[in-house]
C-alpha positions as CSV (number, residue, x, y, z in Angstrom):
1,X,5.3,-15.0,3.0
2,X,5.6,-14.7,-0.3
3,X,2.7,-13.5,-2.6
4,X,1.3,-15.7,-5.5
5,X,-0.5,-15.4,-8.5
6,X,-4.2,-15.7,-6.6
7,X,-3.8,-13.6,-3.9
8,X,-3.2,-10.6,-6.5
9,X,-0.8,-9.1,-4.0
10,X,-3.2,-8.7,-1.6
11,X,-1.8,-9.1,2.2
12,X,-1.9,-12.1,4.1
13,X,-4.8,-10.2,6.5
14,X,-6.6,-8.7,3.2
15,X,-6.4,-12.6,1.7
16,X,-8.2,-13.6,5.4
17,X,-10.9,-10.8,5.1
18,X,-12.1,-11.2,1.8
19,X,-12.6,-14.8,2.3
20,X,-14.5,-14.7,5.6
21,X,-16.8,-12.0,3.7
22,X,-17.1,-14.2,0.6
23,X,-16.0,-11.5,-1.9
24,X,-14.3,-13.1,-4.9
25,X,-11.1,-11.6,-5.9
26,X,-12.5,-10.2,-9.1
27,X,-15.1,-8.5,-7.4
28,X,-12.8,-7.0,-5.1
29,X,-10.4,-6.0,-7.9
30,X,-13.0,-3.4,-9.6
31,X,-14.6,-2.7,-6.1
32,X,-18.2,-4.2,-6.9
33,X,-19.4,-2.4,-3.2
34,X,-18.2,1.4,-5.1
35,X,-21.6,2.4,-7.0
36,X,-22.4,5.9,-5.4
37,X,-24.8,6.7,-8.2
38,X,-26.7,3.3,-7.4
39,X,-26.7,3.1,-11.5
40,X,-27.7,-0.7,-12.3
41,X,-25.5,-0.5,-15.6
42,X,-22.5,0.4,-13.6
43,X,-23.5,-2.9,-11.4
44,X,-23.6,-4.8,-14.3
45,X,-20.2,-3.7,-15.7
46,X,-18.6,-4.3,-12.6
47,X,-20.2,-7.9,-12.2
48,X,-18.5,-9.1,-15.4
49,X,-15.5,-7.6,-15.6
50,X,-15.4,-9.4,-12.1
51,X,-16.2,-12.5,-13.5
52,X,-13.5,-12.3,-16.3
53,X,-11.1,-11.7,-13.6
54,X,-12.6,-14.6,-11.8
55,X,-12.2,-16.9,-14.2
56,X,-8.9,-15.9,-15.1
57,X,-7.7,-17.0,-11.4
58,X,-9.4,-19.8,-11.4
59,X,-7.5,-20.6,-14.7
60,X,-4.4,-20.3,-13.1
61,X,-5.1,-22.4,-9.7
62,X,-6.3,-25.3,-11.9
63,X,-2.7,-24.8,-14.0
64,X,-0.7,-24.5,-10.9
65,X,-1.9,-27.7,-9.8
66,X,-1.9,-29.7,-13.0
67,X,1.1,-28.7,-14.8
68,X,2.6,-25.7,-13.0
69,X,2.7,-21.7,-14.1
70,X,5.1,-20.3,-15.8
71,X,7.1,-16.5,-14.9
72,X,5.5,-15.9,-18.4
73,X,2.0,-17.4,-17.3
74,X,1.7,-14.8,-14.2
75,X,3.1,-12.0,-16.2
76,X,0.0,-12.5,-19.1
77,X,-2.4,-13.1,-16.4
78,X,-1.3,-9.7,-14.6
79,X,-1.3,-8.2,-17.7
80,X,-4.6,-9.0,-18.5
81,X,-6.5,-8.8,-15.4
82,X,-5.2,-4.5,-15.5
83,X,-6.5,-4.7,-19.1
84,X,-10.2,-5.9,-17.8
85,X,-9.7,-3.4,-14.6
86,X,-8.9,-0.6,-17.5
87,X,-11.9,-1.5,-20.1
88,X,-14.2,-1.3,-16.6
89,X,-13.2,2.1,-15.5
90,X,-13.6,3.2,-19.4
91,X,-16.7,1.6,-19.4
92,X,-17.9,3.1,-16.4
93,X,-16.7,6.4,-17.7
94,X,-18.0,6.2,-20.7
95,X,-21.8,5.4,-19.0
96,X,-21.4,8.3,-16.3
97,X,-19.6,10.8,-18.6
98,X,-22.1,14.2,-18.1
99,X,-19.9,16.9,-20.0
């Protein structure tokens, strides 16, 4: 089976799992659960970088079923959705940074 745009290469049994546990796939992206300092800014980060990534694949179902998605559409969208992983593991750098 082919992967598409909204299952962000995840596996057909990963795609299964993180639906029966609810986890969107922006959460699971920048790994919402991976907090080992327990920091509440780090939670925060996390939450809306998920979102952004969220709402980007939401975007793109809604396209894919109204007017279609382009080779150039997916390639933005992956693009992008490293972009937001990369400003959250800055950001999270930046906040934890101890040197």
């Amino acid at each position: 089976m082919e992967n598409t745009f909204n299952e962000v290469n995840l596996t057909e049994q990963e795609a299964e799992a993180a639906a029966k546990a609810k986890v969107t796939i922006g959460q699971r992206v920048v790994g919402v659960d991976f907090n080992p300092s327990g920091d509440e800014k780090i939670n925060k980060v996390k939450e809306l970088c998920a979102e952004m990534i969220d709402l980007m694949n939401q975007h793109m179902i809604d396209k894919s079923m109204k007017d279609g998605v382009t080779s150039l559409h997916s390639v933005i969208q992956e693009h992008a959705m490293c972009e937001v992983l990369n400003a959250q593991m800055s950001v999270v750098k930046v906040l934890t940074f101890k040197y």
